[in-house]
GULUM-621893 format. One line per 8 residues: for each residue x, y, z of C-alpha. Coordinates in steps of 0.001 Angstrom, whole numbers, plus 500000, padded with zeros to 6 digits. Example, Ala and Ser with C-alpha at 12.3 -4.5 7.8 and 13.67 -1.06 7.14 Angstrom:
REM residues 2
512300 495500 507800; 513670 498940 507140;
***
This chain:
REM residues 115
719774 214011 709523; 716562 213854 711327; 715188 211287 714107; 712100 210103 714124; 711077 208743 717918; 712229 205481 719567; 709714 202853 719642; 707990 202133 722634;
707241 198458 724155; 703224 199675 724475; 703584 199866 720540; 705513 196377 720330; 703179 194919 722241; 700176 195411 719840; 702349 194645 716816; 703256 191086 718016;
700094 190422 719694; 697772 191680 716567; 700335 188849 714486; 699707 186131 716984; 695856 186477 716548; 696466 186392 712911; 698604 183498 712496; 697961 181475 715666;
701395 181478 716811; 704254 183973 717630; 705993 185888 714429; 709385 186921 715319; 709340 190758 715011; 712539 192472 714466; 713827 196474 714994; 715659 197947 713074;
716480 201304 711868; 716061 203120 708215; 716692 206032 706328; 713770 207542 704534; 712555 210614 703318; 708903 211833 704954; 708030 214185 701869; 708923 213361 698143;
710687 216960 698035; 712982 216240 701387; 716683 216304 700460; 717282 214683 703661; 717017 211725 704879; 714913 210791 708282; 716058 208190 710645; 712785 205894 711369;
712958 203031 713570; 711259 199994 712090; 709335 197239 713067; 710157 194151 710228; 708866 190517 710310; 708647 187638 706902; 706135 185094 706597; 706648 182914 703614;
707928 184866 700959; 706632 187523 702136; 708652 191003 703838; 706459 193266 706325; 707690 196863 707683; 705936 199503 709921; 707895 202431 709760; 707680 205022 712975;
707942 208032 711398; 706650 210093 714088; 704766 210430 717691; 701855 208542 716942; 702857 208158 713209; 703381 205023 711098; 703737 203845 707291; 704094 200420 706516;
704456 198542 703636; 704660 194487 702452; 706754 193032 699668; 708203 190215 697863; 710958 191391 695808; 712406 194774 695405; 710147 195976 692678; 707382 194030 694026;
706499 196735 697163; 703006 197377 697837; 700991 199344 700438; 697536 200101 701773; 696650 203276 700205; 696951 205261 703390; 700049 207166 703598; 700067 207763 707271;
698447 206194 710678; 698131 207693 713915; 697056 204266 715342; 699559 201401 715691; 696583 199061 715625; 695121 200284 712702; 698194 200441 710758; 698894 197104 711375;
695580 195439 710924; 695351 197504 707416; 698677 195996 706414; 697436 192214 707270; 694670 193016 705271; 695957 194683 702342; 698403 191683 702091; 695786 188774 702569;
693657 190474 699464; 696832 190538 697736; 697112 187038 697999; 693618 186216 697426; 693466 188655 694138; 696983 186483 692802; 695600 183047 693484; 692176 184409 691649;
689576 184340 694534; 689140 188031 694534; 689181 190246 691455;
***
């Protein structure tokens, strides 16, 4: 099995600090570790370290999948997993803001304020 890179406290940083902008007060942000595979046709699993926080009902994950490389991903229930269209970042910042934002549309679409 594979390992993707640890995660840095530079990239920690930006996570918890782009939440606490966004929700006006600390998110606890936890790190964990999970077992993915980077390519549909990988038999083999990859070690990523993870970034994971809830708000509401709500599940968040950044997935560090490389140097400089992120996936993330928000969901409710297990069959209820949604992303934002990009398969990759190479910005922690960006990956994160997109997530916050793909989520609050989410929201917005399900209460009917966006179609």
């Amino acid at each position: 099995m594979q390992a993707a890179p640890d995660i840095s406290d530079s990239e920690t940083w930006v996570i918890r600090t782009t939440l606490r902008e966004r929700y006006k007060e600390e998110v606890e942000v936890q790190i964990a570790d999970s077992e993915i595979r980077l390519h549909p046709s990988d038999r083999e699993v990859t070690q990523c370290p993870v970034w994971y926080w809830q708000r509401g009902d709500c599940h968040f994950v950044i997935f560090k999948t490389g140097t400089r490389r992120y996936r993330c991903q928000f969901f409710y229930r297990a069959y209820q997993q949604y992303g934002t269209g990009v398969k990759e970042y190479t910005d922690i910042t960006e990956c994160v803001v997109s997530l916050l934002q793909a989520q609050a549309d989410h929201e917005a679409r399900e209460r009917g304020d966006l179609k």
